[in-house]
MDAnalysis code that builds the backbone (N, CA, C; Angstrom):
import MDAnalysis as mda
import numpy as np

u = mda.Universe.empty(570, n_residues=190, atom_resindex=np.repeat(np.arange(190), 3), trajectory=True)
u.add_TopologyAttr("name", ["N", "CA", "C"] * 190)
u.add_TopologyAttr("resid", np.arange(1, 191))
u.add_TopologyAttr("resname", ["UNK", "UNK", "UNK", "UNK", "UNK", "UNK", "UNK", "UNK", "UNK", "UNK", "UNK", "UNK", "UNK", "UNK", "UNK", "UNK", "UNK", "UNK", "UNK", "UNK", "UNK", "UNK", "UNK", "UNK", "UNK", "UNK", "UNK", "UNK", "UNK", "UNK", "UNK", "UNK", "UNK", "UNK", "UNK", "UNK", "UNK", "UNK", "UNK", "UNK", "UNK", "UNK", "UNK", "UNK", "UNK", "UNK", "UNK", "UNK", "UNK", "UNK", "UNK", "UNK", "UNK", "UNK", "UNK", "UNK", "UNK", "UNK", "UNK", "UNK", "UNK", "UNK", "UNK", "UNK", "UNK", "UNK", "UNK", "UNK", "UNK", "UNK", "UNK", "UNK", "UNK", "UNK", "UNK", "UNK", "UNK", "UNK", "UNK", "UNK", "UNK", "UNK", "UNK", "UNK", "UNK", "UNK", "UNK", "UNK", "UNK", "UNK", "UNK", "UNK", "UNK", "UNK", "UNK", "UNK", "UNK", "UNK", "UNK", "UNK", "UNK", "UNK", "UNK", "UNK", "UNK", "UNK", "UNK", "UNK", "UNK", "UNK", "UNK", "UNK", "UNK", "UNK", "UNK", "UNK", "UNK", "UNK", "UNK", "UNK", "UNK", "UNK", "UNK", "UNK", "UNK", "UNK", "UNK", "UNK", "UNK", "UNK", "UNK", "UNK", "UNK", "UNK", "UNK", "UNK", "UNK", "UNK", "UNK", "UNK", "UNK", "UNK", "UNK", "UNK", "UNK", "UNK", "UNK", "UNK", "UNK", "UNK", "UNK", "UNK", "UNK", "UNK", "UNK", "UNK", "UNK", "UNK", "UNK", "UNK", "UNK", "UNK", "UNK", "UNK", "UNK", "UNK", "UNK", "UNK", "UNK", "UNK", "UNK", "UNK", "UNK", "UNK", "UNK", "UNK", "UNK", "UNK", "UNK", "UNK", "UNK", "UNK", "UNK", "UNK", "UNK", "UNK", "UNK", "UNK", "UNK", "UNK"])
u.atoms.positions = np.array([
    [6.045, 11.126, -15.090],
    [6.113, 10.086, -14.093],
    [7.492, 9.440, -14.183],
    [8.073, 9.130, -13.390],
    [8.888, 8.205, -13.027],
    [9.560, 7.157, -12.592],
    [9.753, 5.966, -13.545],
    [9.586, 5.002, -13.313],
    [10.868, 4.115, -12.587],
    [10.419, 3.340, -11.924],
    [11.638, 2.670, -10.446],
    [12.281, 2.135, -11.453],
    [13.439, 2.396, -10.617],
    [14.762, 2.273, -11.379],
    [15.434, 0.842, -10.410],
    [16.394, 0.512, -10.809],
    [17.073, -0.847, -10.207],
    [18.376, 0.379, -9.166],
    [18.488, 1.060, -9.492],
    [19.692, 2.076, -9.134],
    [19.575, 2.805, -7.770],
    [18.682, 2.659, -6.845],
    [17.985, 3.546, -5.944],
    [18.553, 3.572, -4.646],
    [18.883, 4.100, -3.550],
    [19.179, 3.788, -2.467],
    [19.012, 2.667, -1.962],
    [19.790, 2.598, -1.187],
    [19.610, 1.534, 0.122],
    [18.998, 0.996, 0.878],
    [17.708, 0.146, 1.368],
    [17.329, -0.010, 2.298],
    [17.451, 0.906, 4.288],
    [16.663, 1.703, 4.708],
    [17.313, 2.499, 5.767],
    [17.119, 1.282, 6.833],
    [18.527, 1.478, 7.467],
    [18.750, 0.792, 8.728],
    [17.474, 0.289, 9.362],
    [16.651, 0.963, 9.757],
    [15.729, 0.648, 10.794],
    [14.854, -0.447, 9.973],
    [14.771, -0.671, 8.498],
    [13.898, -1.772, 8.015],
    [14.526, -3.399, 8.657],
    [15.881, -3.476, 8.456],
    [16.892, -4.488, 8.593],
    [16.217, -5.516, 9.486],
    [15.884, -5.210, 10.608],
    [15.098, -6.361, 11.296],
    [13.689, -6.624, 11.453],
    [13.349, -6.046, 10.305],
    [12.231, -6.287, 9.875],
    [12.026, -7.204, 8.439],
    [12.874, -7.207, 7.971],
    [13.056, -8.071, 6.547],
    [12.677, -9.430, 6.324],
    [12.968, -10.053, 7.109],
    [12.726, -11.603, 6.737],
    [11.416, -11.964, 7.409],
    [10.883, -11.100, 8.138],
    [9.335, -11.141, 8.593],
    [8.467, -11.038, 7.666],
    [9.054, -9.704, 6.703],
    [7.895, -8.753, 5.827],
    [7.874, -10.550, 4.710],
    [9.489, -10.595, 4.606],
    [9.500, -11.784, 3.022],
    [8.341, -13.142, 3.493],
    [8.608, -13.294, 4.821],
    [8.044, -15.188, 5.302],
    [6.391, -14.426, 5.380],
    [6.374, -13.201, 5.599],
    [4.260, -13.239, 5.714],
    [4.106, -12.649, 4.338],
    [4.832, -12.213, 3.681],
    [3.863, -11.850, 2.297],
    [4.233, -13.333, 1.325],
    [5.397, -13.920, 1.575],
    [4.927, -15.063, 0.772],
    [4.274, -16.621, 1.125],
    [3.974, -16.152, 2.613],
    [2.912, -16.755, 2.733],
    [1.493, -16.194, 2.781],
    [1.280, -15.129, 2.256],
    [-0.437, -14.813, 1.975],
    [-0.677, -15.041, 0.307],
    [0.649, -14.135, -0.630],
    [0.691, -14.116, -1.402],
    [1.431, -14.940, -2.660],
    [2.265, -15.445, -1.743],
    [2.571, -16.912, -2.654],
    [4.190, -16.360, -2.843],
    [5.190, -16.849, -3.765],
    [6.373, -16.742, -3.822],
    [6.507, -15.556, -4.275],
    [5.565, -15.300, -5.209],
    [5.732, -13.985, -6.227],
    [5.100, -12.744, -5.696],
    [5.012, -12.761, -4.357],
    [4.466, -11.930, -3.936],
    [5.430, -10.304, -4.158],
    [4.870, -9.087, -4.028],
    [5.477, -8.163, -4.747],
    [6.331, -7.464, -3.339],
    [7.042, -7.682, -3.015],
    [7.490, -7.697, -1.586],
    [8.197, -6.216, -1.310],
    [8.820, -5.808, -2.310],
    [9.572, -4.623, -2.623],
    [8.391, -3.297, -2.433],
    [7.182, -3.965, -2.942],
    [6.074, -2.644, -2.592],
    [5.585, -2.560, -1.486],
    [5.184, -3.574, -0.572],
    [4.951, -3.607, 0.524],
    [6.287, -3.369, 1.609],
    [7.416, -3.315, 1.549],
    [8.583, -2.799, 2.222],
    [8.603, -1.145, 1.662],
    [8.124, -0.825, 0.999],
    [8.002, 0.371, 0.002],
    [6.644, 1.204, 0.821],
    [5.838, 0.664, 1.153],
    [4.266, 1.010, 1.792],
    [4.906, 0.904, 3.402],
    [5.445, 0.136, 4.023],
    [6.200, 0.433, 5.454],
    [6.871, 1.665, 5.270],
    [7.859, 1.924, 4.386],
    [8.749, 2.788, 4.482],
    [7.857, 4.074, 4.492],
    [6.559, 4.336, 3.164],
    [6.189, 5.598, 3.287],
    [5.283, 5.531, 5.165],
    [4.464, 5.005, 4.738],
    [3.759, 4.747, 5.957],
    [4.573, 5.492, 7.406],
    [5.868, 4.711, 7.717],
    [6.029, 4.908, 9.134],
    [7.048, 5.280, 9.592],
    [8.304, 5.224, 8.029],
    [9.776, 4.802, 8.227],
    [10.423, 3.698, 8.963],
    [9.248, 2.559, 8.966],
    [9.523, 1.265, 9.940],
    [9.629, 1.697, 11.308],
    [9.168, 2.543, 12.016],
    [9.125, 3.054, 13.414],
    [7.880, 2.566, 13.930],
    [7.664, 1.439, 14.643],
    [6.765, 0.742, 15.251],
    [6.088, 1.384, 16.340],
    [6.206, 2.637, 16.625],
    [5.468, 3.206, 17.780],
    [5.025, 4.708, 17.108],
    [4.996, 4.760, 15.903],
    [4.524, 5.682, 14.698],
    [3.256, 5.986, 15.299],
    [3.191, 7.755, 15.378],
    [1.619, 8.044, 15.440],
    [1.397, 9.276, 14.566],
    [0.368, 9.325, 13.732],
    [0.416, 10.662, 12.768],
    [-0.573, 11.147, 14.050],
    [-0.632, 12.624, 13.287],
    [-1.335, 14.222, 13.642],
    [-2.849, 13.500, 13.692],
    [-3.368, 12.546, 12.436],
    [-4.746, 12.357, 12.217],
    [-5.219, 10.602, 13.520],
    [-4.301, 10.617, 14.108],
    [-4.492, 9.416, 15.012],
    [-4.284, 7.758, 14.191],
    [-3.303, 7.894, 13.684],
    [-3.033, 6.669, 12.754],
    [-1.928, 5.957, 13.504],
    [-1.468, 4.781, 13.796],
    [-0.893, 3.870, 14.952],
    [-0.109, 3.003, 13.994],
    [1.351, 2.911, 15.073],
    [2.150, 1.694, 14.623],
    [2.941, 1.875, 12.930],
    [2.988, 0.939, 12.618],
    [4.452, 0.815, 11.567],
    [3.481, 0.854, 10.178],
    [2.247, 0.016, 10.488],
    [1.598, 0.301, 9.440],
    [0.367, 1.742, 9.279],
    [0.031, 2.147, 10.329],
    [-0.124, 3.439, 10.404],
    [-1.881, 3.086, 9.933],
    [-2.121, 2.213, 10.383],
    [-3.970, 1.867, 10.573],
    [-4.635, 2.653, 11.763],
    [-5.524, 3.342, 11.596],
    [-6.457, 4.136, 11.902],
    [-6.758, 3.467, 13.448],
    [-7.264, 3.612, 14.985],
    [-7.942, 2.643, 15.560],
    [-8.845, 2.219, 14.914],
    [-10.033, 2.473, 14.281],
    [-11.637, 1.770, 13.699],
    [-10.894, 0.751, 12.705],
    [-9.875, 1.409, 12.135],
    [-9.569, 0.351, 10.853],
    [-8.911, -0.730, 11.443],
    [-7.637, -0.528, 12.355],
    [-7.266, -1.504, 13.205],
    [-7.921, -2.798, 13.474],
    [-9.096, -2.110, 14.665],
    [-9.978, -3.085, 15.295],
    [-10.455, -3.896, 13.985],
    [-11.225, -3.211, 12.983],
    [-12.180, -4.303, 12.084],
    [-11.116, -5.060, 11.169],
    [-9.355, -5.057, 11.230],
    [-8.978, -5.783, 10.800],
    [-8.930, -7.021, 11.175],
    [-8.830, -6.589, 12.581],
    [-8.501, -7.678, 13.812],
    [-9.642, -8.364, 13.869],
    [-10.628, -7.814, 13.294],
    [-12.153, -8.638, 13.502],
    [-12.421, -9.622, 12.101],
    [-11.567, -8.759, 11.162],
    [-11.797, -9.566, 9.760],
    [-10.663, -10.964, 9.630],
    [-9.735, -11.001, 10.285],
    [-8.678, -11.759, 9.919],
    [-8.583, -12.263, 11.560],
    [-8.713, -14.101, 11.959],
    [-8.639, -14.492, 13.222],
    [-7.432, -13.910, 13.339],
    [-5.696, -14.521, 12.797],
    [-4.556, -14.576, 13.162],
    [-4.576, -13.105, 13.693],
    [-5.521, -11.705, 13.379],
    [-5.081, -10.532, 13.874],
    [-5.689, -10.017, 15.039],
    [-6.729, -11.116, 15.622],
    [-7.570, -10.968, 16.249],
    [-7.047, -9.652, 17.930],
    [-6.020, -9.875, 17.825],
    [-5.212, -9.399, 19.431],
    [-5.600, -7.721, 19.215],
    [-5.281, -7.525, 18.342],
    [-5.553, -6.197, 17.720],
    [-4.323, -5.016, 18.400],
    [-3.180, -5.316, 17.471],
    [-1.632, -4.488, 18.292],
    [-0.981, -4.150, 17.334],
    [-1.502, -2.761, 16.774],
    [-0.963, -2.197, 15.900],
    [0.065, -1.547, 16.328],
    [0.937, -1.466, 17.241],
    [2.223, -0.885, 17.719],
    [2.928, -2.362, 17.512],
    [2.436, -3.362, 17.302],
    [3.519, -4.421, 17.481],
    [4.008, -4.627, 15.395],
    [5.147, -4.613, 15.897],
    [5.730, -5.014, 14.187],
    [5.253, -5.965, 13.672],
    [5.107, -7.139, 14.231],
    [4.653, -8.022, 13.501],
    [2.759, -8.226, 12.949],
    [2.430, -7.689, 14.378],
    [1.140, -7.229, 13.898],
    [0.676, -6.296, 12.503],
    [1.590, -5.432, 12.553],
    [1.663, -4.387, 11.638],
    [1.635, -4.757, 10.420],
    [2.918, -5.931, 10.327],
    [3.538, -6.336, 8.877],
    [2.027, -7.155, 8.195],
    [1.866, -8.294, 9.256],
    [0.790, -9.064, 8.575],
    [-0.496, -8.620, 8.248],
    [-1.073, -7.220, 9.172],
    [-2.255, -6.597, 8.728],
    [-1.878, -5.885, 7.110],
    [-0.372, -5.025, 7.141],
    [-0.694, -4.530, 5.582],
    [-0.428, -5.569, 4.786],
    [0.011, -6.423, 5.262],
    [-0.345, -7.409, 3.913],
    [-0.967, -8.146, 3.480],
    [-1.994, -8.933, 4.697],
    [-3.191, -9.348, 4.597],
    [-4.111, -8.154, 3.901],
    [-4.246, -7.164, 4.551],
    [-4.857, -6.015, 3.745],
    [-4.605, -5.542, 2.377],
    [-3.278, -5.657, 2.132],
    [-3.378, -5.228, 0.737],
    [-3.909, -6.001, 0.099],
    [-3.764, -7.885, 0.413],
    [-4.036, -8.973, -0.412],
    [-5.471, -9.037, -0.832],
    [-6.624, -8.333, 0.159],
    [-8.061, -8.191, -0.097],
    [-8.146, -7.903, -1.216],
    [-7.630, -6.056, -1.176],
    [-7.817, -4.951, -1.766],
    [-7.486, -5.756, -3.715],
    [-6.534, -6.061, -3.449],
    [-6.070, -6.752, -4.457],
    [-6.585, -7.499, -5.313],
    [-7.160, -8.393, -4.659],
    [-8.271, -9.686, -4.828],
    [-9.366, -8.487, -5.449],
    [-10.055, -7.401, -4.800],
    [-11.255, -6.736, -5.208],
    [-11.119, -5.780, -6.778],
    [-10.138, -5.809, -6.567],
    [-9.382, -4.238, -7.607],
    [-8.713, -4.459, -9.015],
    [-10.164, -5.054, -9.927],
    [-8.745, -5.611, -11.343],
    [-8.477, -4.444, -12.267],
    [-7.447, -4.412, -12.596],
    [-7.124, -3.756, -13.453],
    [-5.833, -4.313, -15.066],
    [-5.750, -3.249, -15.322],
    [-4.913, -3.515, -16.905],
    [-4.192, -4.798, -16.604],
    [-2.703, -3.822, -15.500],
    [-1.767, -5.161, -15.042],
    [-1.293, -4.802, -13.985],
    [-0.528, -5.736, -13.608],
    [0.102, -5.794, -11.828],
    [0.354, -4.404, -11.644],
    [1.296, -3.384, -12.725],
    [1.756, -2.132, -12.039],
    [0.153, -1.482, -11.659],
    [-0.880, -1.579, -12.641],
    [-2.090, -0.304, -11.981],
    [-2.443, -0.889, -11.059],
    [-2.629, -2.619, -10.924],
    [-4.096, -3.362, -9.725],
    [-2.762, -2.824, -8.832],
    [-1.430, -2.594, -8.345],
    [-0.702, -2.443, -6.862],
    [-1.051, -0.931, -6.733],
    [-1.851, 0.008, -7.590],
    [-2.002, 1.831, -7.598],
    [-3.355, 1.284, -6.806],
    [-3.914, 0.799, -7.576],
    [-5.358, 0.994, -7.033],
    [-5.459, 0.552, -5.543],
    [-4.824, -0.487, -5.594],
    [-4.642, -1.453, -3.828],
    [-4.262, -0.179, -3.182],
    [-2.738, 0.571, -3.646],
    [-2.424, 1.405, -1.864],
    [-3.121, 2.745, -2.547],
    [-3.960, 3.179, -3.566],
    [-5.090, 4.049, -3.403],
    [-6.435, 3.728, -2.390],
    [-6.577, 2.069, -2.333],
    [-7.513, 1.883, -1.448],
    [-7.071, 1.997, -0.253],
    [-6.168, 1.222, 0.089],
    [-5.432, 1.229, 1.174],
    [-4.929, 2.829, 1.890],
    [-4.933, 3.593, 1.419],
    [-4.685, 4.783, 1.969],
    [-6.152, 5.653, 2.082],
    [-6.726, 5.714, 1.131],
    [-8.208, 6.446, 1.232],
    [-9.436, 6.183, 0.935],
    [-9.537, 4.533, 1.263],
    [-10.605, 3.773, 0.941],
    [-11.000, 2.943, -0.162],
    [-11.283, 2.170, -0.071],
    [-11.715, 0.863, -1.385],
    [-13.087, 1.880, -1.858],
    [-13.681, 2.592, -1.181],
    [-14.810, 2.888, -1.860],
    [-14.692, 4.412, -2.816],
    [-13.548, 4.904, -2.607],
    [-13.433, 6.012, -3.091],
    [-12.374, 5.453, -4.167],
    [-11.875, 4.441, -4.458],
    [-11.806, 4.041, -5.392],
    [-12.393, 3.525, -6.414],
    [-13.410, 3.308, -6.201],
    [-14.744, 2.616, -7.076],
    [-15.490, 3.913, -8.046],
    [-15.498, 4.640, -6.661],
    [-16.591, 6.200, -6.739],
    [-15.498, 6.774, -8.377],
    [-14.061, 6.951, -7.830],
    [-13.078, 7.473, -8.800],
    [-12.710, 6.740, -10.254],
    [-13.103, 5.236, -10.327],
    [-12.979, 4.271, -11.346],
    [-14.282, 4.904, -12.002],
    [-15.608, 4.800, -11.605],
    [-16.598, 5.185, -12.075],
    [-16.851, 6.540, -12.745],
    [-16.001, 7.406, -12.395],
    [-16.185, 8.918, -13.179],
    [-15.369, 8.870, -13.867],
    [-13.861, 8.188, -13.630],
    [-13.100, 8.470, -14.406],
    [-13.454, 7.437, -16.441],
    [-14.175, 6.191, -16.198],
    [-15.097, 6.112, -16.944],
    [-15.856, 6.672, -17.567],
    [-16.782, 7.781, -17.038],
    [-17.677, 8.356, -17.309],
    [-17.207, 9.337, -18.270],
    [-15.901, 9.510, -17.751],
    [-15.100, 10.879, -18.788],
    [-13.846, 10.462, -19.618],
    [-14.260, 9.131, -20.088],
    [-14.121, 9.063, -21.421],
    [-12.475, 8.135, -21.043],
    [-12.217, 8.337, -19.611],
    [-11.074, 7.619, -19.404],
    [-10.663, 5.686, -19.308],
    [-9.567, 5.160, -19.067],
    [-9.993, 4.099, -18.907],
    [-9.647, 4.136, -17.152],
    [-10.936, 2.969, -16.745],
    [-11.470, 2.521, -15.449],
    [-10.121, 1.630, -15.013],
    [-9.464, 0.817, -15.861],
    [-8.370, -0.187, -15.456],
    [-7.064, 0.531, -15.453],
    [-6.876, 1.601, -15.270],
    [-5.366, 2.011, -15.526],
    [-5.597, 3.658, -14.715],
    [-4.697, 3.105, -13.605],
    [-4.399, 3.777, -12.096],
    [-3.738, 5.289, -12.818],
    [-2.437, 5.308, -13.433],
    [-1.544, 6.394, -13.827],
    [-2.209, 7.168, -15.068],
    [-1.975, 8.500, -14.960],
    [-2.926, 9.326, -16.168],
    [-4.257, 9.184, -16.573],
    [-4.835, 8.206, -15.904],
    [-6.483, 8.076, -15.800],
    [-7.198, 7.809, -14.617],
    [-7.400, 7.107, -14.072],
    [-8.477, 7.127, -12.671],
    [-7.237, 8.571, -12.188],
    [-6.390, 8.073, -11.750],
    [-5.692, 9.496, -10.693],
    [-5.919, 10.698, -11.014],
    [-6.431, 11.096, -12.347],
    [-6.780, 12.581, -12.579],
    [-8.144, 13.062, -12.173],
    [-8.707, 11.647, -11.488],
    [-9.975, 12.937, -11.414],
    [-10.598, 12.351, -9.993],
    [-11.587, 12.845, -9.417],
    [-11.400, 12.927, -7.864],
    [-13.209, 13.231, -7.536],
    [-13.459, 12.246, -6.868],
    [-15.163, 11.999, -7.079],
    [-15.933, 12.417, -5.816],
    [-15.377, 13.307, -5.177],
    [-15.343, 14.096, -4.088],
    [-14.322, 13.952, -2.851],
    [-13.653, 13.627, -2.840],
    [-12.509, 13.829, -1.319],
    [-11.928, 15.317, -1.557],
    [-11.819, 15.602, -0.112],
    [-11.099, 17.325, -0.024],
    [-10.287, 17.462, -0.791],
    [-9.548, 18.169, -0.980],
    [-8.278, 18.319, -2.002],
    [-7.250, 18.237, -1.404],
    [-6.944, 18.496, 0.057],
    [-5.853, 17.646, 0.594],
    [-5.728, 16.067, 0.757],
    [-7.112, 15.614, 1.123],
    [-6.852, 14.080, 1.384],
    [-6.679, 13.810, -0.308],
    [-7.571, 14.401, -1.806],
    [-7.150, 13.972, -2.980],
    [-5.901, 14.011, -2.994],
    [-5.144, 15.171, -2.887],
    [-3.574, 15.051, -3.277],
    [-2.678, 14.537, -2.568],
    [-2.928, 13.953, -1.171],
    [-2.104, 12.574, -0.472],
    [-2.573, 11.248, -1.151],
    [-3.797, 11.333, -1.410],
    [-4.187, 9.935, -1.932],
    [-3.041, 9.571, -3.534],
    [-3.151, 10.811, -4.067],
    [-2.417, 11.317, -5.658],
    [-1.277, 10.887, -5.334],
    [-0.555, 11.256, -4.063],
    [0.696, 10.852, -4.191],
    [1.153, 9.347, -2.942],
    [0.427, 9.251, -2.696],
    [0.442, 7.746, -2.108],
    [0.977, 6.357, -3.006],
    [0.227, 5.888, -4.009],
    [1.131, 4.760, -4.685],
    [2.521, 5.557, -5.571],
    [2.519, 6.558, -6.115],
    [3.584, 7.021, -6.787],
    [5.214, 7.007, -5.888],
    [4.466, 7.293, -4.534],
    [6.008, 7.438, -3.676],
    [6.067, 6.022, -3.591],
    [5.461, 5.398, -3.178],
    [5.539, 3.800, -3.177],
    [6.179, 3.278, -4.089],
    [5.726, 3.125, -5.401],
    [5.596, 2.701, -6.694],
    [7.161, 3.269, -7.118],
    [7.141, 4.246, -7.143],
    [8.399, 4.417, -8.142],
    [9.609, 5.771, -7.368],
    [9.482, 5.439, -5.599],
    [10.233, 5.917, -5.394],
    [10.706, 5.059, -4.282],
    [10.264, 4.336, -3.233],
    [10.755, 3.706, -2.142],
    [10.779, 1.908, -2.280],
    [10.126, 2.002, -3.540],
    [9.864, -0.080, -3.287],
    [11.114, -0.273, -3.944],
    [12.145, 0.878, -4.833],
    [13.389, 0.314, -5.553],
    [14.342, -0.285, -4.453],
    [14.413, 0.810, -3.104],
    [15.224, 0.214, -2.139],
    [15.166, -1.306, -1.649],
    [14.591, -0.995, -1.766],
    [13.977, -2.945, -1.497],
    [14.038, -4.362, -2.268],
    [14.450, -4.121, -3.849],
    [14.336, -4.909, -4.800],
    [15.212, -6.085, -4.484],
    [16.183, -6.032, -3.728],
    [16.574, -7.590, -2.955],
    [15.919, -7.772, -2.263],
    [15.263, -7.401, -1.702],
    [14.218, -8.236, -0.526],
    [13.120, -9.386, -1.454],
    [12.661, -8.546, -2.633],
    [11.892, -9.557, -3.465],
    [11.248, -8.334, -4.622],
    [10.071, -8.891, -5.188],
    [9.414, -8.321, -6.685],
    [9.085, -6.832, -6.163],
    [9.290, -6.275, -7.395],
    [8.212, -4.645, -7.670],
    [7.143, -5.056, -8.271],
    [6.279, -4.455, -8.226],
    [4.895, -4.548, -9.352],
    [5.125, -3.185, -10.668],
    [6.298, -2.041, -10.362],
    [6.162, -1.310, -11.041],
    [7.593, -1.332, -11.938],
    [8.447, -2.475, -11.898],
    [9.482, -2.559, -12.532],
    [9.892, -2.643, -14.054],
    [9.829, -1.093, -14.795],
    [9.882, -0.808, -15.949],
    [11.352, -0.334, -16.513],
])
């Protein structure tokens, strides 16, 4: 594994006017210390900050929410109520209101595993994270620690959605949130 370095590229152009949006809504959900570098890190894999982003599997906008997931965000959170996942700002405040749930639900060792487990939920469900905490328990692993334990073992998802899910917080984590480390915190800064 490889751990984020302070040394990493640049921020890509297209984040730039998106920056002081992502900083004023994550530290207002999440407070000053909010981990801001991972969530500019989760845009970047997500969409490349391209606000009119559509994957192959029907996933929308910058944050790249599903329609069903969309709508019941917009249903869970008033401020998202409009439900406009092509709009940037919509985008920004759903993944970060969203991650902040996931977060809240998901304890682990320390900040670097509870931010694995969040964009493990966040990418392939809060419940297939539970399902995967629970076996990976069962086999002798520990339940609180995302890297070399829950991630090795896989409590039924296909083996393609397992190995996007596998590599979902890692590109995050310790390859795209370094670009970002002026914008604000990593959770994986070793």
């Amino acid at each position: 594994m490889t751990f984020l370095s302070a040394d990493a590229a640049e921020p890509p152009r297209a984040s730039l006017p998106w920056r002081n949006e992502l900083i004023r809504t994550a530290r207002e959900i999440w407070g000053l210390n909010a981990p801001v570098a991972d969530f500019a890190g989760q845009l970047h894999q997500e969409s490349g900050w391209a606000p009119d982003a559509r994957s192959p599997a029907g996933a929308q906008g910058m944050a790249q929410f599903m329609p069903a997931t969309a709508k019941w965000v917009s249903q869970l959170y008033p401020e998202l109520r409009e439900n406009k996942p092509f709009n940037p700002s919509w985008a920004i405040r759903a993944l970060v209101q969203y991650d902040h749930q996931l977060w809240k639900s998901l304890p682990a060792k320390d900040n670097c595993q509870r931010m694995a487990f969040t964009l493990s939920a966040y990418n392939g469900g809060q419940g297939w994270v539970n399902r995967d905490k629970k076996l990976a328990a069962a086999k002798g692993l520990d339940a609180s620690i995302w890297f070399e334990h829950v991630e090795r073992v896989n409590a039924g998802r296909s083996a393609a959605n397992w190995r996007e899910n596998r590599h979902y917080p890692e590109a995050i984590l310790y390859q795209h949130a370094s670009r970002y480390l002026q914008w604000g915190q990593a959770s994986c800064l070793y």
